[in-house]
Every structure is written in C-alpha cells, then in structure tokens.
N, C-alpha and C positions, 0 to 999 in steps of 0.2 A: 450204171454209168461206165464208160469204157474212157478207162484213162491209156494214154501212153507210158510208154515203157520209162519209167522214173527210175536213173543210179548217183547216189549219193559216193564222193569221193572226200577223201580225207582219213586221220586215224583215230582210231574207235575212241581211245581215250581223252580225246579233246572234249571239251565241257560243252562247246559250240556246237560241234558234231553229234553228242549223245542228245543233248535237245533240239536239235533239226531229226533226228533218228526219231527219236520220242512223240514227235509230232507228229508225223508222217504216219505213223501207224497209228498214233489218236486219230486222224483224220478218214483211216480205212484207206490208206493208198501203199499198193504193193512198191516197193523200191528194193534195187540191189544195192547191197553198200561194196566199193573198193577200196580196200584199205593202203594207203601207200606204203606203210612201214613193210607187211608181208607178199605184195601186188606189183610195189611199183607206182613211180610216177608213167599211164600208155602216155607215147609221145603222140600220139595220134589223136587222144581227149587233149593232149597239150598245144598242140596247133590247130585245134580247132577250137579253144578255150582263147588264146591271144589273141584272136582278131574278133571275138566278140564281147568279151570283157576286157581285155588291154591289160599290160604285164604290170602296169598299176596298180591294178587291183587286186591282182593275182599273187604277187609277192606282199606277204605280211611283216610289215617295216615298224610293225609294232611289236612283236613276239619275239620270245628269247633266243629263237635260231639266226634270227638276223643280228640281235643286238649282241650274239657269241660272233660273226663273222669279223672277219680282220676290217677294218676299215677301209682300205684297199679294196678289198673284193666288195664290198660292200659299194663304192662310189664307181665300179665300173659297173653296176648294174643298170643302164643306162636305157637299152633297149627290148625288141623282144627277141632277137638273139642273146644277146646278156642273159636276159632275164630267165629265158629257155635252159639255158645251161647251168642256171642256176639250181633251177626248181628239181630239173635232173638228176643233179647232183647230192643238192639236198631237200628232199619232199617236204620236212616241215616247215622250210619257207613259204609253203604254198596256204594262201590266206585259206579257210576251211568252214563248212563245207562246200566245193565247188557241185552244183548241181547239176545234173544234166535231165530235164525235162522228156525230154525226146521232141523228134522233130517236127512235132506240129504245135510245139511251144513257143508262144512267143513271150519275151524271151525265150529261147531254147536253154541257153545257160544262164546260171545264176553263181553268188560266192555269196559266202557268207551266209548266217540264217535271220530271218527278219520275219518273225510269225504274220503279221499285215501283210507283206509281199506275198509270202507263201501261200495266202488263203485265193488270192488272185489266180495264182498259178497250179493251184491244185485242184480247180471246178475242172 
C-alpha cells in the first residue's frame, strides 16, 4: 500500500504525542516527526494549519503554557493573526500533535490524536 508522505509536529515528550508516535508505527506507517522545541514552529505548516483547522483549535487553552500567560496576552488572542504570533512565539501553545497527512489526505491536517480518527486516515 503506498501511503503519503505523513509528519507529525509537536514535542517529543508530550504524552499526546508519544502515543500518536506509538501508533503510527504500530500501524506500519512511515512519518517524520518535527519537533518544535529543537525545529521550530515552519511558519509555512503555520499558515497553512489556520485556515484548515482554525486558531481555535490550534491554541491549547487548556495546558500549562497558556494558563502561565499573563491574562492580558492571553485575551488578545482573538484572531489568527493573534493567534499566529502566538504559537511563534511560544510553540507549546500549540495544541499537539498537529498532523500533516499529505496532500491527498482528506482531511489533510489533523490536531490532536484520536486512535478512531487516525484509523480512517491512515488506509
């Protein structure tokens, strides 16, 4: 079976990420991982992550890097400019892991891991 080119983004030691990682390879499916802390957030998977998943979902407003922001910064995150300069700034706001399928995925991107979803998206 010829799958597309699968990269997993986010960082290594997130518990979300190790069992999206973990599965992936249970599954027999090659992926690259990019990690942000040594990588980088590309602004290029970053504008093309906001207009198909939305900066909703993409900033994790549940995790400790947002609930350390000042509240201030926290309440202009409003848009996906905001939002953009957020995740820039500081990568582990970014909900995780953000997938990238490749591009004859539909979805092409994904956040988050969800073993049910990912079985869909990994025939």
């Amino acid at each position: 079976m010829n799958h597309p080119k699968i990269t997993v983004y986010g960082i290594p030691n997130c518990d979300t990420v190790k069992k999206a990682r973990q599965w992936l390879t249970e599954q027999g499916l090659a992926f690259d991982f990019h990690d942000f802390k040594k990588q980088g957030v590309p602004e290029a998977g970053l504008d093309a992550w906001l207009p198909a998943l939305g900066w909703d979902k993409l900033v994790n407003r549940q995790g400790t890097t947002w609930r350390k922001l000042d509240p201030a910064l926290q309440s202009g995150v409003q848009d996906d400019a905001s939002a953009r300069a957020l995740m820039l700034q500081q990568p582990s706001v970014i909900k995780r892991p953000v997938v990238d399928w490749g591009p004859q995925a539909q979805p092409r991107f994904t956040v988050g891991f969800k073993a049910e979803t990912w079985t869909q998206l990994g025939r």
